[in-house]
C-alpha positions in Angstrom: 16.1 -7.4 0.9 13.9 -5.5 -1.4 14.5 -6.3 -5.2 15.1 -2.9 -7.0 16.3 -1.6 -4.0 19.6 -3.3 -3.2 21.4 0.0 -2.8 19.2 1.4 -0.2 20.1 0.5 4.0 16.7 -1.0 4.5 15.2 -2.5 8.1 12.2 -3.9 8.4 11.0 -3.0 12.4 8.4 -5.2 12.9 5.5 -6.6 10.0 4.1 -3.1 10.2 7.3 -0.6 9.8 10.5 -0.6 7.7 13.3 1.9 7.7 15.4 2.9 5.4 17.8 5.7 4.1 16.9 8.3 1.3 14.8 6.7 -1.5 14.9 7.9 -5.2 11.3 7.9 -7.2 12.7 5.0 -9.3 12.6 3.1 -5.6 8.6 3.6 -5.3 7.1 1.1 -7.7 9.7 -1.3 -6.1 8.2 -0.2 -2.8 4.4 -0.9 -3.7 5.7 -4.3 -5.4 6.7 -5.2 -2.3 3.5 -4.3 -0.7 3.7 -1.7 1.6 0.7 1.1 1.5 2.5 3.9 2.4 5.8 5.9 1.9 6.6 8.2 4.8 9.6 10.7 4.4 11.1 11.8 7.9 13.3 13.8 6.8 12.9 17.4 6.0 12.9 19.3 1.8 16.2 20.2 0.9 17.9 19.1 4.5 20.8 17.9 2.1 22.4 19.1 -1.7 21.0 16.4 -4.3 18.4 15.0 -2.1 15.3 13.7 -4.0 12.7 16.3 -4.5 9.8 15.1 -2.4 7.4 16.4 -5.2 8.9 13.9 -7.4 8.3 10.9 -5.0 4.9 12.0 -4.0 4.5 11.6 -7.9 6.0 8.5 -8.1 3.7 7.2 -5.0 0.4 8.1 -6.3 1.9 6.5 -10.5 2.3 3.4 -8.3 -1.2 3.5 -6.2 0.6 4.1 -2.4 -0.1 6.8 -0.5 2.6 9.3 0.4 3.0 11.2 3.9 5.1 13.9 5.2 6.2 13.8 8.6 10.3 15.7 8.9 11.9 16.2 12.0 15.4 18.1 12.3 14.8 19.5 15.7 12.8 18.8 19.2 9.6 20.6 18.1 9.3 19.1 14.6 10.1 16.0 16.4 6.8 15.9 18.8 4.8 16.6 15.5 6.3 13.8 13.5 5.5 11.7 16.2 2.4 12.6 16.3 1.9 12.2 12.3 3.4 9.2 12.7 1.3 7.6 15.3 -1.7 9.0 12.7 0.1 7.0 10.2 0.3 3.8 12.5 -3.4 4.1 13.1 -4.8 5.2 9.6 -2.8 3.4 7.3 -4.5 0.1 6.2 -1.1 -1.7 5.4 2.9 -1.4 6.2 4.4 1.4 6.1 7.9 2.7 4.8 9.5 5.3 6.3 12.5 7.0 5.1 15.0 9.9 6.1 18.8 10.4 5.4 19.9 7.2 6.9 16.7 5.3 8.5 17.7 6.4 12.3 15.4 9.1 12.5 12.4 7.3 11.3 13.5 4.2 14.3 13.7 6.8 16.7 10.2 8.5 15.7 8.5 5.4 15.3 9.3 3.9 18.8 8.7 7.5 20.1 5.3 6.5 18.3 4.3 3.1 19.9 5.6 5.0 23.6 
């Protein structure tokens, strides 16, 4: 568990990757306290009515001193390019990462796509 983010479905893959579902920006300085580098989103702008605006999180990355990267998927060709960004991430990010999308299944999925 997280603190400050005990109402988000969070799973930590390995010491490298956690999952989770849809963060707000009031979750990112919980993120970074926690120590992870970077906050991936997986899941595409305005997929869903009310979902965070990713200009906002970006925002609250960069107020909070992580880096922010944008890797969607919601079919198979954006999939084999968020692979791809996310095996960039996997090999340019100097810390763990944190991944997000609508319910954390999409970022497993891409991630072990990743290490494949």
């Amino acid at each position: 568990m997280i603190p400050g983010l005990e109402d988000v479905d969070v799973k930590a893959l390995d010491d490298r990757v956690t999952v989770a579902g849809q963060i707000r920006p009031d979750h990112v300085p919980a993120i970074a306290a926690a120590g992870f580098a970077c906050v991936m989103m997986n899941r595409p702008e305005h997929e869903e009515y009310g979902q965070p605006d990713w200009g906002a999180i970006i925002t609250a990355c960069e107020a909070a001193g992580i880096e922010a990267r944008y890797a969607p998927m919601s079919d198979r060709a954006s999939a084999l390019q968020a692979v791809d960004l996310f095996r960039m991430a996997l090999s340019e990010v100097d810390g763990p990462i944190f991944a997000f999308c609508r319910s954390g299944a999409r970022c497993e999925i891409l991630y072990q796509a990743a290490l494949g």
